[in-house]
PAROKE-232096 format. One record per atom (N, C-alpha, C, O): residue in three letters; z, y, x. Coordinates in steps of 0.05 Angstrom, whole numbers, padded with zeros to 5 digits, always signed. Atoms other than C-alpha are relative to their C-alpha. Layout:
<rs>
ALAZYX/...
</rs>
This chain:
<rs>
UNK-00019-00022-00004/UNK-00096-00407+00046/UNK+00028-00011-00003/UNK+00035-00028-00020/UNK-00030+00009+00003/UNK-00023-00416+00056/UNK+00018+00020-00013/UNK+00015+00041+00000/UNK-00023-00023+00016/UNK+00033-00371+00009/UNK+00012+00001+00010/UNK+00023-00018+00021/UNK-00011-00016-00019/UNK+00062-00326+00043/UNK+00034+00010-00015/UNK+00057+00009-00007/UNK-00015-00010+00022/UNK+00093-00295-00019/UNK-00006-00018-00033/UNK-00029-00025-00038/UNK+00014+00003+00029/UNK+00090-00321-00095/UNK+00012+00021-00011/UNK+00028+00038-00003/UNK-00002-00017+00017/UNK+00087-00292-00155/UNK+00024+00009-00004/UNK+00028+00034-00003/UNK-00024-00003+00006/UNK+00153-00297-00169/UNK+00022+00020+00023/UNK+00041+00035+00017/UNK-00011-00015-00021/UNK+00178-00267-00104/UNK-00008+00024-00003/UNK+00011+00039-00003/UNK+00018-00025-00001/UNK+00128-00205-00109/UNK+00019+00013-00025/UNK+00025+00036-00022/UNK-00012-00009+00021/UNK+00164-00193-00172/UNK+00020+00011-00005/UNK+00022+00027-00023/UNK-00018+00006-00006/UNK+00230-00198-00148/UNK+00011+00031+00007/UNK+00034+00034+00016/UNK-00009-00025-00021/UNK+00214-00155-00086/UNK-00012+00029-00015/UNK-00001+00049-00006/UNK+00010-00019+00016/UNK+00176-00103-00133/UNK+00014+00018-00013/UNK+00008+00042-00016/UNK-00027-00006+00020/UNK+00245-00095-00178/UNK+00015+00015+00018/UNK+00027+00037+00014/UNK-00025-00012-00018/UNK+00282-00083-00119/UNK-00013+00030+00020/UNK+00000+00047+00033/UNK+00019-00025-00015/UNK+00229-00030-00087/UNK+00013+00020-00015/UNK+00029+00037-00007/UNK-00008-00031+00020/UNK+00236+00016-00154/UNK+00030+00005-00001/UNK+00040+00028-00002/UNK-00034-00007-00004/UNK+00313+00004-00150/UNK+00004+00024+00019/UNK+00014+00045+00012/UNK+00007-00015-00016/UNK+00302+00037-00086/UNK+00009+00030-00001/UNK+00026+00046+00006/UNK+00017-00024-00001/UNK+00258+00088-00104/UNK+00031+00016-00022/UNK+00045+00034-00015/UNK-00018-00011+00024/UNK+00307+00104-00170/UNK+00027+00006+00014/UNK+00045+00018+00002/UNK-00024-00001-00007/UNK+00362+00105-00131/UNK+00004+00029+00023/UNK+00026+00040+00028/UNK+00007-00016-00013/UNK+00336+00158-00085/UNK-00005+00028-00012/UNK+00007+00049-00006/UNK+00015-00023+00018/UNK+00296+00206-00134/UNK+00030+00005-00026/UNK+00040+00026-00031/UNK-00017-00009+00027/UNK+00349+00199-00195/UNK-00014+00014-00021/UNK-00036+00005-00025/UNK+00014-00009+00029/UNK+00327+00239-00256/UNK-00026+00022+00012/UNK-00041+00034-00004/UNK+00019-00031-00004/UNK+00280+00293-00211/UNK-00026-00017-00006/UNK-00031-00041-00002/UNK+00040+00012+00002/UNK+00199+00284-00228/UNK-00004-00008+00031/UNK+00007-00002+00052/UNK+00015+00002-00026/UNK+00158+00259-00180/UNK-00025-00008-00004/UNK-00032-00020-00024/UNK+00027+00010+00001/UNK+00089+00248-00162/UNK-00011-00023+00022/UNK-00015-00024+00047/UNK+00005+00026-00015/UNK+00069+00182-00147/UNK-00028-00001+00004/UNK-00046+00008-00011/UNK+00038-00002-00011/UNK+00000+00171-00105/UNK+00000-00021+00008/UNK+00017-00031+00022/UNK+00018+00027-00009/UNK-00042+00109-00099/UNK-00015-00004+00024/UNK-00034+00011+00027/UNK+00018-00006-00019/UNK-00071+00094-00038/UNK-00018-00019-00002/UNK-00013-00043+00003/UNK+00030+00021+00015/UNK-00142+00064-00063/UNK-00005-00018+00025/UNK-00001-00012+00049/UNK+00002+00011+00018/UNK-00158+00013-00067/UNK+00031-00020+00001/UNK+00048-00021-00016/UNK-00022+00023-00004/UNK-00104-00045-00036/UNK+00024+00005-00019/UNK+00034-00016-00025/UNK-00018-00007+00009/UNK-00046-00009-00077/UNK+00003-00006-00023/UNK+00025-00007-00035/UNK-00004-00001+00039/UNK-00064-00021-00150/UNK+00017-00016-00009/UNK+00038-00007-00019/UNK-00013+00020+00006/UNK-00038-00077-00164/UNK+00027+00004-00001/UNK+00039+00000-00022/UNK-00028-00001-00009/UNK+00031-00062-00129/UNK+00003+00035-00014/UNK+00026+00038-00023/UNK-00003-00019+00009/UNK+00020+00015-00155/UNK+00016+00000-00034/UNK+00035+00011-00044/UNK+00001+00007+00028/UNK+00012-00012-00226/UNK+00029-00012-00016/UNK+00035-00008-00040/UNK-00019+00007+00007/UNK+00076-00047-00231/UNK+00026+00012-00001/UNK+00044+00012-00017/UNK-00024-00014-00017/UNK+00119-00008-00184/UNK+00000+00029-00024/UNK+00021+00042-00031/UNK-00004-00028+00024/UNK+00109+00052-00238/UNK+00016-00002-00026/UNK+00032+00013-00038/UNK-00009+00017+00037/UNK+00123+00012-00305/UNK+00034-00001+00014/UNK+00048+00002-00006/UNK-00023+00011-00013/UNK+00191-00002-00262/UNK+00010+00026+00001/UNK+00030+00030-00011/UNK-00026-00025-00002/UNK+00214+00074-00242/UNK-00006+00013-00026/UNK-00025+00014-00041/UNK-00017-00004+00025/UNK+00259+00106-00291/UNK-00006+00033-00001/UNK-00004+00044-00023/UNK+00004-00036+00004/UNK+00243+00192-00271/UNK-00027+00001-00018/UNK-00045-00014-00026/UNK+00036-00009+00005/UNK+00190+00230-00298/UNK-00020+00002+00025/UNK-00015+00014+00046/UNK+00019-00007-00021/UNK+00125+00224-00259/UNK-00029+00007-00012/UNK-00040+00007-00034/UNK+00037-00006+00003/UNK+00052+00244-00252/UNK-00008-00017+00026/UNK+00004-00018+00047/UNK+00005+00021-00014/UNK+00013+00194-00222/UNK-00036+00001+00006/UNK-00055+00001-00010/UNK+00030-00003-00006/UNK-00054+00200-00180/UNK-00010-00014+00022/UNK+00004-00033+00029/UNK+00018+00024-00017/UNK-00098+00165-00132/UNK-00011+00009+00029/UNK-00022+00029+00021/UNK+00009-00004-00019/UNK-00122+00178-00061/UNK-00028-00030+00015/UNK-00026-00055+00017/UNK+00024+00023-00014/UNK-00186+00135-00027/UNK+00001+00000+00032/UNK-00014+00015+00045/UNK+00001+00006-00023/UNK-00168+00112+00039/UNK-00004-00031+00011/UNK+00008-00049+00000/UNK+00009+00017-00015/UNK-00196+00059+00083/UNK-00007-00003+00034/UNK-00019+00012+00049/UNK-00001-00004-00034/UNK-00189+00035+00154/UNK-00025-00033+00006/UNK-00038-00037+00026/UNK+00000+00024+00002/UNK-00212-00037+00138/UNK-00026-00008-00012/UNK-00026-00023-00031/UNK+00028+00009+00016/UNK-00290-00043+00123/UNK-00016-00010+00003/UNK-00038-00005-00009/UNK+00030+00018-00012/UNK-00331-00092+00159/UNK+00021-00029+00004/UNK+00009-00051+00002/UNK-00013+00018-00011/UNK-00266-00141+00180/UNK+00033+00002-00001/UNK+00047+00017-00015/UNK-00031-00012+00004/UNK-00193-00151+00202/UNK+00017+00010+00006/UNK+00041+00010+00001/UNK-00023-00026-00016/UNK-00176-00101+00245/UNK-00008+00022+00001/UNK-00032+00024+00007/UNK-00001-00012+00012/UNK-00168-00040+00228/UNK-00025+00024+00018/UNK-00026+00023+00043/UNK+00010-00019-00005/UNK-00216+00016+00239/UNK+00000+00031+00003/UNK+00022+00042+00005/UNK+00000-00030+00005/UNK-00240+00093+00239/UNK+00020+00003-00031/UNK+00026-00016-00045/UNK-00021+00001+00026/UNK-00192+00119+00177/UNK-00027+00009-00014/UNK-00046+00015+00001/UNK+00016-00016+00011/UNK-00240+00147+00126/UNK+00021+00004-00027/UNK+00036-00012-00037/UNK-00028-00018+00018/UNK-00195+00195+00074/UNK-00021+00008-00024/UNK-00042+00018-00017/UNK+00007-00009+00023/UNK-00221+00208+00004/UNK+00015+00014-00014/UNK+00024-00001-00031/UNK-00012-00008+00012/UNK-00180+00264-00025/UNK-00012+00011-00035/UNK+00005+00017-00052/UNK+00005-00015+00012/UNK-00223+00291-00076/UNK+00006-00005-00027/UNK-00004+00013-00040/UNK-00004+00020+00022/UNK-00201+00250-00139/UNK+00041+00009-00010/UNK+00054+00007-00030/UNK-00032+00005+00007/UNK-00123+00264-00128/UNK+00003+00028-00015/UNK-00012+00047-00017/UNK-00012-00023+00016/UNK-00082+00308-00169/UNK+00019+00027+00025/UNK+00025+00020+00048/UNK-00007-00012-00015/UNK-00049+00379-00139/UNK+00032-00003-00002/UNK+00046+00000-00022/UNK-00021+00011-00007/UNK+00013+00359-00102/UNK+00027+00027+00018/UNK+00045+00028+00034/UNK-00016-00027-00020/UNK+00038+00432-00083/UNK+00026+00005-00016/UNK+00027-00004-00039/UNK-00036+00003+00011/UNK+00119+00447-00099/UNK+00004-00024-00006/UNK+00025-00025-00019/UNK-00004+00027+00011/UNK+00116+00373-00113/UNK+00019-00018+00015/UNK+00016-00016+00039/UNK-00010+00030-00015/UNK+00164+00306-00090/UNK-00020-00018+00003/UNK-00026-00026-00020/UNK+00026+00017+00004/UNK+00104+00260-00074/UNK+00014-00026+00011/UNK+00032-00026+00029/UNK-00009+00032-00002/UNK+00118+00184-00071/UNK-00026-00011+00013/UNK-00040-00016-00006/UNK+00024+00007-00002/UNK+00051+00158-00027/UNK+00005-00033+00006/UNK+00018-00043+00025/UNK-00003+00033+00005/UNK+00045+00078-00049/UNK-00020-00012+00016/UNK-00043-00011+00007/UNK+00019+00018-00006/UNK+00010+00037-00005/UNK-00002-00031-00002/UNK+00018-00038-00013/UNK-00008+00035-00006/UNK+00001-00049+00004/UNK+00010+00002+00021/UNK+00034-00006+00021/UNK-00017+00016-00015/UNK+00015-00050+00072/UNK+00002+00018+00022/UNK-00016+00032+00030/UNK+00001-00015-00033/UNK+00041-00017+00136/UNK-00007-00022+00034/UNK+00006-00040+00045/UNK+00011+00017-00023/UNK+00001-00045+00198/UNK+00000+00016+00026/UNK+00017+00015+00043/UNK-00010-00020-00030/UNK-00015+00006+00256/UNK+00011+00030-00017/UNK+00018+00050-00004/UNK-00013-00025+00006/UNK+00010+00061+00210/UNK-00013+00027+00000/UNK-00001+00048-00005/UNK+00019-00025-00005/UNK-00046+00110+00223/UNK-00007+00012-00031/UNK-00007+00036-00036/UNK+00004-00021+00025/UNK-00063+00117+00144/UNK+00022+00005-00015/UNK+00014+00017-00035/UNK-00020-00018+00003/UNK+00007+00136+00127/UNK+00007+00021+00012/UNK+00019+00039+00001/UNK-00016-00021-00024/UNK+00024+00177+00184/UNK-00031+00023-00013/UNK-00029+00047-00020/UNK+00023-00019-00001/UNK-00042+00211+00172/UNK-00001+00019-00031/UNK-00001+00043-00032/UNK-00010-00010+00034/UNK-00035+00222+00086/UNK+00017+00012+00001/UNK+00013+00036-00005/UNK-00017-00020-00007/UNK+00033+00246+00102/UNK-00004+00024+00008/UNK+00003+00043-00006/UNK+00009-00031-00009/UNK+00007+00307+00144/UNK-00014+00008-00022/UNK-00014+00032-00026/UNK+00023-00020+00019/UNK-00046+00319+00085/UNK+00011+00006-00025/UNK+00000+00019-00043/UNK-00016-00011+00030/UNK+00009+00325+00031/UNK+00012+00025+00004/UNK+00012+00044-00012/UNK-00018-00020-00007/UNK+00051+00370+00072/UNK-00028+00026+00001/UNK-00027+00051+00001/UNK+00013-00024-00009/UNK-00009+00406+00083/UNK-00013+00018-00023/UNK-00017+00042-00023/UNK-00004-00009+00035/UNK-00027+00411+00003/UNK+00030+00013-00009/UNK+00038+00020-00031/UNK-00030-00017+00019/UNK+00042+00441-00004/UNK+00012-00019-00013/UNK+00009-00015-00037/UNK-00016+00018+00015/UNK+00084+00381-00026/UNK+00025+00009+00009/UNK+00028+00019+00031/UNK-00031-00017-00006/UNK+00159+00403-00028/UNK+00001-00028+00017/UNK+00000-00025+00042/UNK-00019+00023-00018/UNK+00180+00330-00001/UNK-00033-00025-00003/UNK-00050-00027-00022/UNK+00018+00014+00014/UNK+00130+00273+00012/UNK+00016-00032+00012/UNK+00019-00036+00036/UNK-00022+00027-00019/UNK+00175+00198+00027/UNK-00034-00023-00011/UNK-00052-00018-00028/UNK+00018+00031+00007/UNK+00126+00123+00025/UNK+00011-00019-00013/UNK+00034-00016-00021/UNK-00009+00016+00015/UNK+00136+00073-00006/UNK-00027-00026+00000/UNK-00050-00023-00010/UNK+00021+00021-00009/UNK+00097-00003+00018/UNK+00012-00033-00012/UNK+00036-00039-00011/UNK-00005+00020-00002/UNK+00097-00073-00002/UNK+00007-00009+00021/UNK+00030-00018+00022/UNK-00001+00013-00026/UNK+00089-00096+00066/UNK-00002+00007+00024/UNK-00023+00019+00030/UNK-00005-00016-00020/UNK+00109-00078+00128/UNK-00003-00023+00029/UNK+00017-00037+00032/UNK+00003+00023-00018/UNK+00085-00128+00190/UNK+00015+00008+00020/UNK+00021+00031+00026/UNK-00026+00009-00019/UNK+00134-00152+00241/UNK-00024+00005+00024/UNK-00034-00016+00033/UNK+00017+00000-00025/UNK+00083-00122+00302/UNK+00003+00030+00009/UNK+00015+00040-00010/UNK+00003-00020-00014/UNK+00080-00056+00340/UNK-00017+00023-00015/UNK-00039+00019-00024/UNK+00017-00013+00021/UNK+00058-00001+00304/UNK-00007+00027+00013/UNK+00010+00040+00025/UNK+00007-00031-00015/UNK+00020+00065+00331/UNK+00004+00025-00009/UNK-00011+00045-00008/UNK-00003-00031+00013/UNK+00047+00118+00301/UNK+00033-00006+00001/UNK+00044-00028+00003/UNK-00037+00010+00000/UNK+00130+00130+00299/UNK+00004-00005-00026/UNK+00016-00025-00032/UNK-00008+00002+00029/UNK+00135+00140+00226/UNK+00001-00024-00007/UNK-00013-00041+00003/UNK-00003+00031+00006/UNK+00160+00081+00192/UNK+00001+00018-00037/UNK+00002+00042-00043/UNK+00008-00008+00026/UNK+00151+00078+00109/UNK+00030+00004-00010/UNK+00044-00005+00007/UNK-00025-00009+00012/UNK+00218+00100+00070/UNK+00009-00021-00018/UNK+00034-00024-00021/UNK-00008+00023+00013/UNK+00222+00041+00026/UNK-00025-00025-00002/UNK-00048-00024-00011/UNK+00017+00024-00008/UNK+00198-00032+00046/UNK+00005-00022-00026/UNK+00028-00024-00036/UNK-00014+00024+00018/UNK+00191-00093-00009/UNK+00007-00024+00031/UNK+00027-00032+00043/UNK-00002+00014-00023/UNK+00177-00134+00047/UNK-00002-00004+00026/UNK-00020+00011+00031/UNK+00005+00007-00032/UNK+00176-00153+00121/UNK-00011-00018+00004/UNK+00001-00039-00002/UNK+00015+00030-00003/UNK+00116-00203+00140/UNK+00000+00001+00027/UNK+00009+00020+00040/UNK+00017+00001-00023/UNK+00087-00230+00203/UNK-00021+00011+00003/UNK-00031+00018-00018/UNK+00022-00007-00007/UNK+00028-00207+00239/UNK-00018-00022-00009/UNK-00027-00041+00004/UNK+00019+00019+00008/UNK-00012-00242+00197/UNK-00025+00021-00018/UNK-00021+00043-00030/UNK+00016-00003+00022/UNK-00074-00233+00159/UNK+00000+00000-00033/UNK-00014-00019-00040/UNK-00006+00012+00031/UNK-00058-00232+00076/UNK-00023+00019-00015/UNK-00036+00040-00011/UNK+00009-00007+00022/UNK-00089-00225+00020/UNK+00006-00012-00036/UNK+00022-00029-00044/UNK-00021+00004+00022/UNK-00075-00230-00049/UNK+00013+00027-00009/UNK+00017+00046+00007/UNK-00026-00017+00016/UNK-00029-00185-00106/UNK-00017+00034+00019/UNK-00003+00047+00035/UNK+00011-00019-00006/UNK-00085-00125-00088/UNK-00011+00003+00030/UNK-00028+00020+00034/UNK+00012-00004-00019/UNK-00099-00138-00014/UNK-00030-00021+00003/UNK-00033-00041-00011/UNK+00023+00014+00003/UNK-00170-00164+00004/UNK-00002-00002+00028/UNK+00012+00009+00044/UNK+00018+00006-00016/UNK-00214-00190+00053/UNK-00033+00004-00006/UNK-00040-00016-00019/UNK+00019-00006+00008/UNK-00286-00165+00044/UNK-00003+00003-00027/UNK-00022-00007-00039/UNK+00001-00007+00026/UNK-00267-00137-00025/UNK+00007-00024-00019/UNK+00007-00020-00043/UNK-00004+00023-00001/UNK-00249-00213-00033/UNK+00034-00007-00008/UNK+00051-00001+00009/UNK-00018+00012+00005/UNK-00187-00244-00074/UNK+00028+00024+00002/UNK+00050+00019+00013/UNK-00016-00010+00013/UNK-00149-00189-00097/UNK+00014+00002-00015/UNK+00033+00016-00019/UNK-00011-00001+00031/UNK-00137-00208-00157/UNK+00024-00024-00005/UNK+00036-00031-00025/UNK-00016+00031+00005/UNK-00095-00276-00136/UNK+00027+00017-00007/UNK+00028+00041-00003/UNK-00026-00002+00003/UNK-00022-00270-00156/UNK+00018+00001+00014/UNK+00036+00015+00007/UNK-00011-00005-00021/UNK+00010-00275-00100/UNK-00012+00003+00025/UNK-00036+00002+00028/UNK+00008-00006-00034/UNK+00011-00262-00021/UNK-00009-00024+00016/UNK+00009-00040+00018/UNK+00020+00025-00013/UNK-00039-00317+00019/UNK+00004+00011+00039/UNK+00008+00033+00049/UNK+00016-00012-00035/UNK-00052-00315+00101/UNK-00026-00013-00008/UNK-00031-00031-00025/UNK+00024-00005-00002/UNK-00115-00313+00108/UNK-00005-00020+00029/UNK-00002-00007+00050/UNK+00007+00011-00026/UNK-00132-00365+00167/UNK-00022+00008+00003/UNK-00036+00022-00012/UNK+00026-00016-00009/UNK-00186-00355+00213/UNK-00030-00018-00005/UNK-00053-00008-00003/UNK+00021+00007+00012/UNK-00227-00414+00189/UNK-00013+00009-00028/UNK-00037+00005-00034/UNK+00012-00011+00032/UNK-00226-00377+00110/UNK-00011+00024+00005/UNK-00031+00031-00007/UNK+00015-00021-00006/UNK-00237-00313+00145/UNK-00037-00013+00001/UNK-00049-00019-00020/UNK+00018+00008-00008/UNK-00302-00337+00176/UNK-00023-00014-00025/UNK-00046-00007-00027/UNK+00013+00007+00020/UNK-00325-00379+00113/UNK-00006+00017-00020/UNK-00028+00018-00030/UNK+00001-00031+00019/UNK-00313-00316+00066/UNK-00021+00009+00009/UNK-00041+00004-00005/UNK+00022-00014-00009/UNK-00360-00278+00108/UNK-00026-00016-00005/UNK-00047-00007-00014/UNK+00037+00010+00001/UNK-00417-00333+00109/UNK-00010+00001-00022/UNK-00033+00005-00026/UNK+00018+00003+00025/UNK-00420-00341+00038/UNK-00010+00019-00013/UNK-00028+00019-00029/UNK+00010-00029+00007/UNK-00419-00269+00030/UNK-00023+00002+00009/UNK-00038+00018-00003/UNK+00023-00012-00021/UNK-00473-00264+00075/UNK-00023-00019-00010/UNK-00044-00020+00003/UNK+00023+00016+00005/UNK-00516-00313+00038/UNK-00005+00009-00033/UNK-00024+00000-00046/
</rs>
């Protein structure tokens, strides 16, 4: 795998996300949402970092479950907290074709969220199918494959510290050994 990002950068760009965010929200609450699973990591930090009051809950979405392009969405709301008269903050890892932002967005507004803005580690430098773009970026990658700092590959290397590409010979080997 080649670093994309290190630790130290993720950290950096992490500081400067909540700056952002704090700089936006100011003293009003807000409710910050996880978008399961890829987010934790970057959820987990990005919280300890903003300065309002918040309430903080989780959503289960997945586009990404056999490989590395992206699929049917499948939406798990039943777990989150109620986001009606609310500012909702929805945290994801990464913006790619944009379908499970654009899509969560409509389902906050449609729970009655007073305001709902995003908020993404990573935002790929490629064409994206939906117009919405996220409201606050740490970073801008290539159309690459990553993993690492909460993103995976078959549930695979989440937990590294920083941002990896993923070539297509590790893809491929990942899978076999899984598969054995």
């Amino acid at each position: 795998m080649r670093t994309l990002l290190s630790e130290a950068d993720l950290n950096e760009g992490v500081e400067k996300l909540a700056s952002k965010i704090d700089d936006h929200y100011g003293d009003r609450p807000l409710t910050v949402i996880a978008i399961m699973t890829g987010s934790l990591v970057l959820f987990a930090d990005l919280i300890r970092r903003l300065s309002m009051p918040q309430r903080v809950g989780v959503v289960q979405a997945s586009s990404y479950r056999t490989g590395t392009t992206s699929g049917e969405l499948h939406v798990d709301s039943a777990m989150m907290i109620d986001v009606k008269g609310r500012d909702v903050l929805l945290v994801d890892d990464i913006f790619d074709t944009g379908k499970t932002l654009d899509r969560l967005c409509g389902m906050m507004h449609d729970f009655g969220a007073s305001s709902v803005r995003t908020a993404v580690l990573l935002q790929k430098r490629t064409e994206h199918i939906v117009n919405m773009r996220p409201d606050f970026v740490a970073f801008e990658i290539p159309d690459e494959f990553v993993v690492g700092y909460g993103l995976d590959y078959l549930d695979m290397y989440r937990n590294l510290p920083y941002l990896a590409i993923l070539e297509p010979v590790e893809i491929a080997a990942t899978a076999a050994e899984l598969e054995t």
